[in-house]
LORO-605302 format. One line per field, with one value per residue (C-alpha): residue number from 1; residue in one letter; x negated, y, z. Coordinates in Angstrom, 2 decimals. Layout:
// LORO-605302
milo NUM:... $
drenpa a:... $
xx X:... $
yy Y:... $
zz Z:... $
END
This chain:
// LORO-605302
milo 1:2:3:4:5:6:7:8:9:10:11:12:13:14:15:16:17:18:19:20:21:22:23:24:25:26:27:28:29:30:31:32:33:34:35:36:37:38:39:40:41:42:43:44:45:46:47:48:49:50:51:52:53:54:55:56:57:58:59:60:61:62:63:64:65 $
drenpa x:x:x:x:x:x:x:x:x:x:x:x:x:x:x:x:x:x:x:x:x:x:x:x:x:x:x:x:x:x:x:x:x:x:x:x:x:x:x:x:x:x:x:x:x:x:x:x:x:x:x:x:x:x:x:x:x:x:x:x:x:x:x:x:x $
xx -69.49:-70.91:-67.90:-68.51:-72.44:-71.70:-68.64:-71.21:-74.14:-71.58:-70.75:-74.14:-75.58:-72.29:-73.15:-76.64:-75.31:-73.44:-77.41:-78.92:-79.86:-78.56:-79.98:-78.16:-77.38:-79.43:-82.48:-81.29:-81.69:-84.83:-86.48:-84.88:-86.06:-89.48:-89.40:-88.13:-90.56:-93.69:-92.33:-92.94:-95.98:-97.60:-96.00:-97.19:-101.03:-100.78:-99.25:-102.38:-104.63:-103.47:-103.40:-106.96:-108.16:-106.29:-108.33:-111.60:-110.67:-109.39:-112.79:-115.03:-113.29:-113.81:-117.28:-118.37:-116.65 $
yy 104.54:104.00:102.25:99.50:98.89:98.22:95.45:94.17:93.70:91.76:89.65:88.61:88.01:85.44:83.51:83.72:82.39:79.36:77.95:77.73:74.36:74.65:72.44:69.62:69.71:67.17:69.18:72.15:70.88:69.14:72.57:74.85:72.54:73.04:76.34:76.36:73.79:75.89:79.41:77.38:76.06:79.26:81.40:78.91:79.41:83.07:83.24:80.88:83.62:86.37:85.12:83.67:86.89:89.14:87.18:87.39:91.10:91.20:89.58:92.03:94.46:93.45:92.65:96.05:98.51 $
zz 84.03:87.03:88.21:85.20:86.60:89.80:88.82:86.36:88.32:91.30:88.48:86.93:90.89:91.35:87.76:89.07:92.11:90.13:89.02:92.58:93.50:97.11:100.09:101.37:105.34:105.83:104.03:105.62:108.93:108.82:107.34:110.11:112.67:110.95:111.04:114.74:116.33:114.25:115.16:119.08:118.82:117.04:119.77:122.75:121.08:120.88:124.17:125.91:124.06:125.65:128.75:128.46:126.76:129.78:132.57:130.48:130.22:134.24:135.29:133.15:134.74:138.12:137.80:136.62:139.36 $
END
């Protein structure tokens, strides 16, 4: 029984599979060097945070002992 929902549910997910509207390469290339160039710039900006909150933090520091 169980045997006959697992074989069942492979099938449905590969006719599911059969409706996707997949991306060309072209599409799929422009988006993934989206993701790539924005994944860079929001880690630059976090990065020049830190570092600006760390000296803020460093001189505070220093300034009180």
């Amino acid at each position: 029984m169980r045997n006959n929902r697992a074989i069942k549910y492979l099938l449905d997910s590969y006719e599911e599979l059969k409706k996707v509207s997949w991306p060309t390469r072209k599409q799929l290339i422009r988006d993934t060097l989206i993701v790539v160039v924005s994944s860079a710039v929001i880690t630059a900006f976090i990065a020049v945070v830190d570092f600006g909150l760390s000296k803020v933090l460093e001189f505070l520091v220093s300034a009180q002992g």
